[in-house]
C-alpha positions as CSV (number, residue, x, y, z in Angstrom):
1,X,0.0,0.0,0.0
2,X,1.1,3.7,-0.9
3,X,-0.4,6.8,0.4
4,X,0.3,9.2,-1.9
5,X,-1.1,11.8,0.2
6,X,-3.6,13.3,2.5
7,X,-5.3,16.7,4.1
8,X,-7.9,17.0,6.9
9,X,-9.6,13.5,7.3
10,X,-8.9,12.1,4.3
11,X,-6.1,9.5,2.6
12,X,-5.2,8.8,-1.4
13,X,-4.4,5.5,-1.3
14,X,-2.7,2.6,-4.1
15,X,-3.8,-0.5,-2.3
16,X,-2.0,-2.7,-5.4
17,X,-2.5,-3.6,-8.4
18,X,-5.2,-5.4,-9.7
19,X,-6.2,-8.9,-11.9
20,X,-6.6,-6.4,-14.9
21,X,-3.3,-4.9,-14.5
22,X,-4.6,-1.5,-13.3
23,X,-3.9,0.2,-9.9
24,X,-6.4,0.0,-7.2
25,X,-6.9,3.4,-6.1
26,X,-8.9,4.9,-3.1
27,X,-9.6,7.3,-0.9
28,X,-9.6,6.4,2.8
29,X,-11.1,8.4,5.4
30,X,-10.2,8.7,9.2
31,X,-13.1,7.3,11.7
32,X,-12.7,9.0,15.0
33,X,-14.7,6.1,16.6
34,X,-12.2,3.4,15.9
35,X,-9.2,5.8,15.3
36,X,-8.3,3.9,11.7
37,X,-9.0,5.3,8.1
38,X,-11.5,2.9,6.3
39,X,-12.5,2.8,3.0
40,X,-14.5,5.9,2.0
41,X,-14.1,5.5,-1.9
42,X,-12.8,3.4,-4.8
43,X,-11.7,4.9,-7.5
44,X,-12.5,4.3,-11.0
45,X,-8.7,4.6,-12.5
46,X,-5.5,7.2,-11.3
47,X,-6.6,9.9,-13.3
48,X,-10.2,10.2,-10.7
49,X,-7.7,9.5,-8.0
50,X,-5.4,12.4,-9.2
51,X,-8.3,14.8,-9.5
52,X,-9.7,14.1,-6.1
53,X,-5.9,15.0,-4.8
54,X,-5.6,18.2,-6.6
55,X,-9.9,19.1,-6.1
56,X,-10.0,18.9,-1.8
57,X,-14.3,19.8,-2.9
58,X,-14.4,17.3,-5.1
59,X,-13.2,14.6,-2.4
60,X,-16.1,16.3,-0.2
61,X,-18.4,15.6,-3.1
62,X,-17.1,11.8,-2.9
63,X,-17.9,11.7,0.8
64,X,-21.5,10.4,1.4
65,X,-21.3,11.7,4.7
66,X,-21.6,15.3,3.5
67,X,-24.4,14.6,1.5
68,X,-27.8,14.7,3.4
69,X,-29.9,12.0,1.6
70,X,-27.4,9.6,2.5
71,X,-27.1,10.4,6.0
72,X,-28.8,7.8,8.3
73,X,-32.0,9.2,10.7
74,X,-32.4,11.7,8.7
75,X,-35.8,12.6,10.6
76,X,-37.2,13.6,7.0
77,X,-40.8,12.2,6.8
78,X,-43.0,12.0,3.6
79,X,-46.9,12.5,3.7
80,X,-49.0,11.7,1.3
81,X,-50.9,14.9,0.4
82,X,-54.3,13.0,-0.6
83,X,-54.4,11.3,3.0
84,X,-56.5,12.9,6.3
């Protein structure tokens, strides 16, 4: 494994290479909880992996956990209009 880099909570990883010859690339990120970076993101190719280094919003973008439809217990309820 290489870390290429990493800012704030997050890691740019190369875990290895993989059956089709390509690198497996992802981005890790630090879980205060268990104080160890899990896997947050895997990347499609280098090239995604290169843009989320040089783009710090675009890794934010990557992060479900700052996107609110993906949070759990979201406390967001649904009524149907046509019911009393």
């Amino acid at each position: 494994m290489k870390v290429l880099s990493s800012f704030g909570p997050y890691r740019y990883v190369i875990k290895g290479i993989l059956p089709n010859g390509t690198e497996d690339c992802i981005i890790q990120k630090f879980n205060e909880m268990t104080k160890r970076f899990i896997t947050m993101y895997e990347c499609v190719d280098v090239i995604q992996l290169m843009t989320a280094i040089e783009d710090p919003e675009y890794t934010k973008w990557l992060d479900s956990d700052n996107i609110p439809c993906y949070r759990e217990n979201r406390g967001d309820v649904v009524r149907s209009p046509y019911s009393k």
